[in-house]
ZAMARGU-4260 file (C-alpha; in steps of 0.2 Angstrom, whole numbers, plus 5000, padded with zeros to 4 digits):
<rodrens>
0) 5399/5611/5252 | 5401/5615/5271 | 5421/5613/5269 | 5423/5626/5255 | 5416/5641/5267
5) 5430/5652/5271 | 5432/5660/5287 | 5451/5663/5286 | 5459/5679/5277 | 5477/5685/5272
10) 5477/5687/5292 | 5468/5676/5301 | 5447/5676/5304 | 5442/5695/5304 | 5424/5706/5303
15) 5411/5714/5314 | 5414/5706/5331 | 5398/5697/5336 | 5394/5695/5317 | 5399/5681/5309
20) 5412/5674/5306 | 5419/5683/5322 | 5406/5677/5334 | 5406/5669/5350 | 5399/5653/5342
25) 5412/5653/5330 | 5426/5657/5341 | 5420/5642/5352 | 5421/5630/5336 | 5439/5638/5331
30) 5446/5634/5351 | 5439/5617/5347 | 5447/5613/5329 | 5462/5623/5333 | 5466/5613/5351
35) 5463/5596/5341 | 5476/5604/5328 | 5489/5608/5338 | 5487/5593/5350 | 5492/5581/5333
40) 5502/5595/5326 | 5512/5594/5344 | 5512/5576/5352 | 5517/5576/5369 | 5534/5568/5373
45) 5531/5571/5392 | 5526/5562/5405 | 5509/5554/5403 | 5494/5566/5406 | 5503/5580/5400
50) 5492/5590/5391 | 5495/5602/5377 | 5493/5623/5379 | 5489/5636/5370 | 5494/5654/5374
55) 5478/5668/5371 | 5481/5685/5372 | 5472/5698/5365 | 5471/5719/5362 | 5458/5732/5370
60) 5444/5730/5362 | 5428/5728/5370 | 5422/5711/5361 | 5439/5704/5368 | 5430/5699/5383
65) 5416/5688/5373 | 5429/5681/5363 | 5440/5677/5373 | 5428/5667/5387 | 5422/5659/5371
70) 5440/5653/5362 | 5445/5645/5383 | 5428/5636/5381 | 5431/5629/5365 | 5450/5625/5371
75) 5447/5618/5387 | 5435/5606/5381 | 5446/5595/5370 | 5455/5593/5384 | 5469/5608/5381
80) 5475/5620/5393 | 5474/5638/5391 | 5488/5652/5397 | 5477/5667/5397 | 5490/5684/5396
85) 5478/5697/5393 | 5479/5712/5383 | 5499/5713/5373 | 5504/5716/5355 | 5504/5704/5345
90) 5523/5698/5343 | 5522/5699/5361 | 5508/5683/5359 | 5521/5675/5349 | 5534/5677/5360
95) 5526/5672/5376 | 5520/5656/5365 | 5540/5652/5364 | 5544/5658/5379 | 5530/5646/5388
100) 5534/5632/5378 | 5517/5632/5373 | 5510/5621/5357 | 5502/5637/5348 | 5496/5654/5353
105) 5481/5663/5350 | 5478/5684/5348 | 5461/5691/5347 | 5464/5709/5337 | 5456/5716/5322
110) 5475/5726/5319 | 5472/5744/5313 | 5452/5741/5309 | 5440/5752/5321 | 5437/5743/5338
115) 5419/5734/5332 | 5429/5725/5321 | 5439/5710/5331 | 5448/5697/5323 | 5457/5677/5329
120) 5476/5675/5323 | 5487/5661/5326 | 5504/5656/5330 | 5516/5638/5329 | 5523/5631/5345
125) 5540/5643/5337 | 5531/5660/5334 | 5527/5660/5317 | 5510/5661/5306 | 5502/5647/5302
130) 5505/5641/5285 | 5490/5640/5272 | 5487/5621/5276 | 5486/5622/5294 | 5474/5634/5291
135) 5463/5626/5281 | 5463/5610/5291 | 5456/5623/5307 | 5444/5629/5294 | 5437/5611/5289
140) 5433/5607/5306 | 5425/5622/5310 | 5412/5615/5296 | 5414/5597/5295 | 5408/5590/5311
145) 5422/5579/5312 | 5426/5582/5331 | 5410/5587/5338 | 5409/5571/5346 | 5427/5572/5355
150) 5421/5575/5373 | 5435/5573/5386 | 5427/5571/5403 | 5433/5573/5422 | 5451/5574/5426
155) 5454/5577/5406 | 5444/5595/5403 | 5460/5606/5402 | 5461/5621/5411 | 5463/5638/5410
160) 5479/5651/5420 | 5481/5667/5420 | 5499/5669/5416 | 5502/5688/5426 | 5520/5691/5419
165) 5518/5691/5402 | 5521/5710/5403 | 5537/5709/5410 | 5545/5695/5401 | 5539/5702/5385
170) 5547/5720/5389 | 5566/5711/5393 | 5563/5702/5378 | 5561/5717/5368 | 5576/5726/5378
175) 5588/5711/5373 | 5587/5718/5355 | 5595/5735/5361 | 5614/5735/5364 | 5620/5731/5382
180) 5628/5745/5389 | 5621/5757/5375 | 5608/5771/5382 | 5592/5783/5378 | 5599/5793/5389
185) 5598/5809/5377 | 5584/5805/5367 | 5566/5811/5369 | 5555/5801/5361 | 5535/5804/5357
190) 5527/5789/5359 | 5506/5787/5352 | 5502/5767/5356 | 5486/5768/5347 | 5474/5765/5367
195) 5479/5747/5360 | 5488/5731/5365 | 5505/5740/5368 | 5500/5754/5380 | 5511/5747/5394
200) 5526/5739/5383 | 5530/5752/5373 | 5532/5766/5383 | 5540/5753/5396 | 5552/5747/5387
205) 5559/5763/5378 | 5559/5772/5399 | 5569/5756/5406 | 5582/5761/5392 | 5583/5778/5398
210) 5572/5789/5386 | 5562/5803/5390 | 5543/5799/5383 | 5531/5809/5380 | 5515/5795/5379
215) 5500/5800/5369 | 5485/5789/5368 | 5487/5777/5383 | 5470/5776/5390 | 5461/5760/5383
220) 5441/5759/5386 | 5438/5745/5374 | 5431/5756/5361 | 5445/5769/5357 | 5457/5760/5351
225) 5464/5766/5333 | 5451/5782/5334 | 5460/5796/5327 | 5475/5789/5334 | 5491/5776/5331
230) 5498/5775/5315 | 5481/5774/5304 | 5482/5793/5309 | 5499/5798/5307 | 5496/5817/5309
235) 5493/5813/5326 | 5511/5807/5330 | 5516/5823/5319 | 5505/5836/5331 | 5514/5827/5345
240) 5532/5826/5340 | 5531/5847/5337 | 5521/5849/5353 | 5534/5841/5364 | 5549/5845/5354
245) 5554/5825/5351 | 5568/5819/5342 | 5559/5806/5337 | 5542/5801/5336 | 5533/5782/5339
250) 5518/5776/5333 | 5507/5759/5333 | 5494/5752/5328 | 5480/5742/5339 | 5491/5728/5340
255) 5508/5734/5339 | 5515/5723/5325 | 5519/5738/5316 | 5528/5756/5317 | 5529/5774/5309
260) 5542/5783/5312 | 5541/5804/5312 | 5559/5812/5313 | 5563/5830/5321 | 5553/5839/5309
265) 5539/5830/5311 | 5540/5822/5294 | 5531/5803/5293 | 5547/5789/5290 | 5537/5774/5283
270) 5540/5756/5283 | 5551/5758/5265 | 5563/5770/5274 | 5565/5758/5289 | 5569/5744/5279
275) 5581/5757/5268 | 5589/5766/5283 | 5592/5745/5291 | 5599/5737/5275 | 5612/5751/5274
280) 5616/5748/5290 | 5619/5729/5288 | 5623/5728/5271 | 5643/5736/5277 | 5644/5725/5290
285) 5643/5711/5280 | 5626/5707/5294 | 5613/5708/5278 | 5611/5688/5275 | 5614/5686/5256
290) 5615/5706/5255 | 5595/5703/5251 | 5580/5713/5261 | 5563/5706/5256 | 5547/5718/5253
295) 5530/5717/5246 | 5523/5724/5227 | 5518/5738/5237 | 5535/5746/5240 | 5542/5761/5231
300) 5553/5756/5216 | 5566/5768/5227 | 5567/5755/5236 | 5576/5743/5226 | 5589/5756/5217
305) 5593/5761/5235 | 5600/5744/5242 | 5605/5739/5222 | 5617/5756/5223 | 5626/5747/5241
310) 5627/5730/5233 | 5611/5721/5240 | 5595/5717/5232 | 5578/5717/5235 | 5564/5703/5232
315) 5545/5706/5233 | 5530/5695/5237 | 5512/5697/5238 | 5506/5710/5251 | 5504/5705/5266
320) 5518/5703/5281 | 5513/5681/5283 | 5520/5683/5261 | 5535/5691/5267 | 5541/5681/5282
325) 5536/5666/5270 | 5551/5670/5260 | 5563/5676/5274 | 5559/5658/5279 | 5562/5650/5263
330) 5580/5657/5261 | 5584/5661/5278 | 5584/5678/5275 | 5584/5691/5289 | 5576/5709/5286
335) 5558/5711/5277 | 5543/5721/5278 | 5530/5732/5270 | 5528/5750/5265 | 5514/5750/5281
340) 5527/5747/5295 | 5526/5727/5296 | 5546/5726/5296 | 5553/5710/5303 | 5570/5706/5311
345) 5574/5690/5309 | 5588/5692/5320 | 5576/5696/5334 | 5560/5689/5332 | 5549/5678/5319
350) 5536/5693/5316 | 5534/5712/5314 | 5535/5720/5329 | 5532/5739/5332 | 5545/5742/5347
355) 5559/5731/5340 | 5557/5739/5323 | 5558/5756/5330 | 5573/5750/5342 | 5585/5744/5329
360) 5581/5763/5321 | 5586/5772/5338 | 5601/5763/5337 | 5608/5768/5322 | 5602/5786/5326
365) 5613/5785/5340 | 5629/5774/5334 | 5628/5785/5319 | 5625/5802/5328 | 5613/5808/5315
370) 5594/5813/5317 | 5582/5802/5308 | 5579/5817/5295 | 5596/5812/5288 | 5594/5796/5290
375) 5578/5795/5279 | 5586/5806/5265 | 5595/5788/5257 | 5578/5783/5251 | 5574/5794/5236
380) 5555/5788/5233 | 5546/5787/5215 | 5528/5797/5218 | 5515/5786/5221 | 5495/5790/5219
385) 5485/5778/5228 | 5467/5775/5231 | 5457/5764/5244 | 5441/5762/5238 | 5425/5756/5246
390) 5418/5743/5235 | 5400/5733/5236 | 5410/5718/5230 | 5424/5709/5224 | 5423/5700/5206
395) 5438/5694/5199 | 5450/5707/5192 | 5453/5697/5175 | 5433/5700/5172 | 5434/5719/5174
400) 5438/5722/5156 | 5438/5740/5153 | 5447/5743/5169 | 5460/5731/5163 | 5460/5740/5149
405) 5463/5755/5155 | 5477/5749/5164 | 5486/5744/5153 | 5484/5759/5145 | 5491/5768/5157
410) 5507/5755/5160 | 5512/5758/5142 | 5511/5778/5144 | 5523/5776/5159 | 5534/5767/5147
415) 5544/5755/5162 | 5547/5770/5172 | 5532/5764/5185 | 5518/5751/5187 | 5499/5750/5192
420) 5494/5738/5204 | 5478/5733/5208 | 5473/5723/5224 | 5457/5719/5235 | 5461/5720/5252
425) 5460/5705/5261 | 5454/5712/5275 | 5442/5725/5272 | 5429/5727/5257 | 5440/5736/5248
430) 5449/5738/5231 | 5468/5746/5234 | 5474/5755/5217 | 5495/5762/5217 | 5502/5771/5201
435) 5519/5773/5204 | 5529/5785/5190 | 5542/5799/5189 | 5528/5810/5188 | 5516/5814/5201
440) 5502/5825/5193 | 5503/5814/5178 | 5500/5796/5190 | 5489/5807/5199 | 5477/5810/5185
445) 5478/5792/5177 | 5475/5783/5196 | 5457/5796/5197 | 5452/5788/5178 | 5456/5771/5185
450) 5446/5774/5200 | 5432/5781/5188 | 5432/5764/5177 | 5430/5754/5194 | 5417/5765/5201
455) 5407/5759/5183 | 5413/5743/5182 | 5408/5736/5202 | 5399/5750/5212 | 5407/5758/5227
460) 5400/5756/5244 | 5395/5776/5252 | 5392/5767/5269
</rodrens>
């Protein structure tokens, strides 16, 4: 019974921080089951009494504090140390966990959710997600009381450092994905980092390459992170770009494993037209491994007649950037990402990664010599009507009959010139619904008579 509880979502544990699951208690348990895991996953071929480490980082929310103490608790007591870096982004976690050496890396953030939200995600000893078994295995000895009596004593209680530059080699790291010799020099750039894990990195990094910053949203207190900022409020990086006549505008999310762009006008360039703009820049130079990008269901159809027109192709997983670097992985494949602003380059790192993402874009802006509003224009998007809505709860889509119904419906009346998908999030208690069509007022209307039939079918939650 106790091993079918699920604590783990499509991203790691998330939820209400000091509810459970993301509770001290719990975060205890997972330092526990997660130090046991990694220890076996990671034998030492060192010199006897070697002990394994796990990097922990975290973002600026407030219950970071509680979670953190807790998760150093739990690791320290099987007997594995601890490299503690404080508040970076979340490929900057995965980095350091490289970097270090370490066996795993930990990153308290709840991503884009409101700060009362927190959340526990982890990394392999090489910078990538945590494949569904390894998850489960954490999981089952959350519950299962298999290690409670493993109780190293004396000289074998791990320890806990505070590594202090983190910051720094992160920043260089980031740097090295920008050309040597190549400058910002010219570029003004606005910058919102969401009060959240890259406050310092971000604008860092773009200054030491010689951009002009204007920074937006720098000043953590533990509970404003996201809060009408970052890129869940992309008006904000809109207001900014026009107020301090950028070039270009930047902007996060709490833990910085995703971008926005905003071009000159202060039009919003999304995760689509990143990956569009990037595979027409490798696709020529022969750089676009097997002339394939990999995207989620979620992304525009445009998408895929875009890199089909220069010879490349697109594949699509499940939502979710873990599904997409799954299949990077799988066939060594080197650009991915989602609609959101998860965009992985392989070439540079083993995650989404905000200021990386944004750099390679800078780049072409500047070897190209054209602003991003040109740049955009080579993705020509299908209109898209999409709802998130609030639901009470979560039964299988297969039993909703009349929405399925409805559905359906609606997919023959586009006639294969667009699709409805329907999702729950895996993260929040909601129901995600796109129409994609040629028209929008047509996919507009049908998407508010889907959203009707769910609101009769499941309830939706007004809190």
């Amino acid at each position: 019974m106790t091993q079918q509880k699920r604590i783990f979502g499509t991203d790691g544990v998330r939820g209400t921080a000091n509810v459970e699951p993301v509770t001290a208690e719990t975060a205890l348990k997972l330092g526990r089951a997660a130090a046991y895991v990694f220890a076996q996953l990671n034998p030492r071929r060192t010199p006897a009494g070697a002990r394994p480490k796990i990097v922990l980082g975290k973002d600026t929310r407030l219950s970071g504090y509680m979670l953190e103490n807790a998760l150093v608790a739990g690791i320290t007591s099987l007997g594995v140390d601890v490299l503690v870096i404080g508040p970076l982004p979340t490929p900057g976690v995965a980095y350091i966990t490289r970097s270090l050496r370490a066996d795993a890396g930990i990153v308290l953030s709840a991503s884009h959710n409101p700060y009362q939200d927190n959340g526990i995600k982890f990394f392999r000893h090489d910078g990538y997600k945590l494949d569904d078994q390894i998850e489960e295995k954490i999981e089952q000895l959350v519950f299962n009381g298999e290690i409670d009596s493993i109780r190293p004593t004396a000289n074998k209680i791990g320890r806990a450092t505070r590594i202090d530059d983190a910051l720094g080699r992160y920043v260089e790291f980031a740097k090295a994905s920008f050309p040597r010799g190549m400058s910002l020099e010219e570029m003004r750039v606005a910058v919102d980092v969401a009060n959240g894990a890259a406050y310092k990195s971000t604008p860092c990094v773009l200054r030491e390459l010689g951009a002009d910053v204007a920074l937006a949203h720098n000043q953590p207190n533990g509970m404003n992170i996201n809060d009408g900022c970052g890129s869940v409020h992309p008006e904000e990086i809109q207001r900014i770009v026009k107020l301090s006549g950028a070039d270009v505008g930047i902007t996060h999310d709490g833990d910085a494993d995703r971008v926005l762009l905003c071009d000159e006008n202060a039009e919003i360039v999304d995760g689509d037209e990143v990956l569009a703009i990037a595979a027409l820049d490798l696709l020529p130079a022969g750089r676009l491994t097997q002339n394939t990008v990999v995207a989620t269901v979620m992304s525009n159809f445009g998408l895929d007649e875009t890199v089909a027109a220069h010879g490349g192709k697109v594949i699509r997983t499940k939502v979710g950037d873990r599904y997409v670097i799954e299949e990077m992985m799988k066939k060594n494949l080197n650009l991915g990402g989602e609609q959101s602003g998860h965009v992985i380059f392989r070439d540079f790192t083993t995650t989404g990664d905000g200021i990386i993402s944004a750099l390679q874009i800078l780049r072409i802006m500047h070897q190209s010599g054209q602003p991003l509003s040109k740049l955009k224009t080579c993705l020509k998007k299908y209109p898209q009507a999409q709802r998130n809505l609030a639901v009470k709860s979560k039964p299988p889509l297969e039993q909703l009959r009349d929405v399925m119904k409805l559905r359906d419906e609606v997919e023959r009346d586009l006639a294969g010139q667009g699709r409805v998908l329907l999702r729950y999030s895996g993260t929040e208690p909601k129901l995600r619904l796109l129409i994609e069509g040629r028209e929008f007022d047509k996919i507009d209307k049908h998407a508010d008579r889907i959203a009707e039939a769910i609101q009769s079918a499941i309830g939706m939650d007004s809190t």
